[in-house]
C-alpha positions as CSV (number, residue, x, y, z in Angstrom):
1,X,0.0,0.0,0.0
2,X,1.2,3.2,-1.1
3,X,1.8,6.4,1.3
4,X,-0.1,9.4,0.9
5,X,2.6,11.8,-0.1
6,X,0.8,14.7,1.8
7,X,1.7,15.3,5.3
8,X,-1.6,16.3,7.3
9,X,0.4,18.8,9.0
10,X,0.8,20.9,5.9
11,X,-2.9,21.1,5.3
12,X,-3.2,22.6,8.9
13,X,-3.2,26.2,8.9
14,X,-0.6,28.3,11.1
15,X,-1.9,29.5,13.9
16,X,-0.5,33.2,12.8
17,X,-3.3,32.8,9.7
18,X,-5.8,32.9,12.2
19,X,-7.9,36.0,14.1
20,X,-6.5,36.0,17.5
21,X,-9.6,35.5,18.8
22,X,-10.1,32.3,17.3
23,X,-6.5,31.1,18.5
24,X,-7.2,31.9,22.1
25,X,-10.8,30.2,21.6
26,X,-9.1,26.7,20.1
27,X,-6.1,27.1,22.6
28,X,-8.9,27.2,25.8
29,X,-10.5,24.0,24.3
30,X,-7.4,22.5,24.2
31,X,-6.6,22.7,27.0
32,X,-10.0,21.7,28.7
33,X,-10.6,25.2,30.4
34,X,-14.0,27.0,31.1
35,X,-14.1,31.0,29.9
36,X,-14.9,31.7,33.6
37,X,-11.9,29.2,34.5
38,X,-9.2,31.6,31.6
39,X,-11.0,34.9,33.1
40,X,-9.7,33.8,36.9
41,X,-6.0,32.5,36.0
42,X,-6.1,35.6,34.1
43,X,-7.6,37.6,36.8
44,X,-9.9,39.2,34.6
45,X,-13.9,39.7,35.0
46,X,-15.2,36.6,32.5
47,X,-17.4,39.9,30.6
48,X,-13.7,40.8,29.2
49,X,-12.1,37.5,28.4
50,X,-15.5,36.6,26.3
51,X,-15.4,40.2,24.5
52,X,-11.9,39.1,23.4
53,X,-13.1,35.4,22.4
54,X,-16.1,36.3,20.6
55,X,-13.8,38.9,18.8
56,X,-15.4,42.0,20.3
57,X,-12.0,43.4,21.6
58,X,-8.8,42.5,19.6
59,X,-6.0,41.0,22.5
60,X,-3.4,42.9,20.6
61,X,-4.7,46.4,21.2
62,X,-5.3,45.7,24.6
63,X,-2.9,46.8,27.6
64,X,0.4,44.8,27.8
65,X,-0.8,43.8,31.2
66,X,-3.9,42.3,30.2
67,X,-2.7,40.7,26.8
68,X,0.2,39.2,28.7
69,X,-2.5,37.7,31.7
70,X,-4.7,36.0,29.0
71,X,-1.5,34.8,27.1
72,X,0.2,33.1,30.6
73,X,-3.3,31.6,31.5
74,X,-3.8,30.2,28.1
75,X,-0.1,28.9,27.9
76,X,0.3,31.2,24.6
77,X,3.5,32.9,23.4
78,X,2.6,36.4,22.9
79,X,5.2,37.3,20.2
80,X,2.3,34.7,18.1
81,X,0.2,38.1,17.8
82,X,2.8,39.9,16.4
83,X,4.6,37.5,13.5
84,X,6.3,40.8,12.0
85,X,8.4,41.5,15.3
86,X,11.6,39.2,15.1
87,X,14.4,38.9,17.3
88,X,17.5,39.5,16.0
């Protein structure tokens, strides 16, 4: 039997090709949180953190502080918002 020559992984899309809130949505599923659950590591009322996931509020326009909250709670690297700022 002959081996697909695709690899699945190339047909998945990079997370930077998604809206932010849809990466911080899939990234809470994975890893089996509740909003309210996010909102508390976070230490943010559960109103914000849903305003972000639903898309209402972008997470890269908000503060540092509460972009960098969400980001730790969700296990995220933050520098994934930002693919045009490299390190040198």
């Amino acid at each position: 039997m002959e081996s697909n020559p695709k690899d699945c992984q190339e047909e998945k899309e990079s997370a930077v090709d998604l809206p932010a809130h849809i990466i911080i949505r899939i990234r809470r599923l994975e890893l089996n949180l509740t909003q309210q659950q996010v909102a508390d590591k976070a230490n943010i009322l559960l109103r914000q953190y849903q305003r972000f996931e639903l898309g209402e509020r972008n997470i890269t326009s908000a503060s540092a502080k509460l972009m960098l909250s969400i980001c730790m709670a969700l296990k995220i690297d933050p520098y994934m918002f930002f693919p045009d700022i490299k390190e040198d």
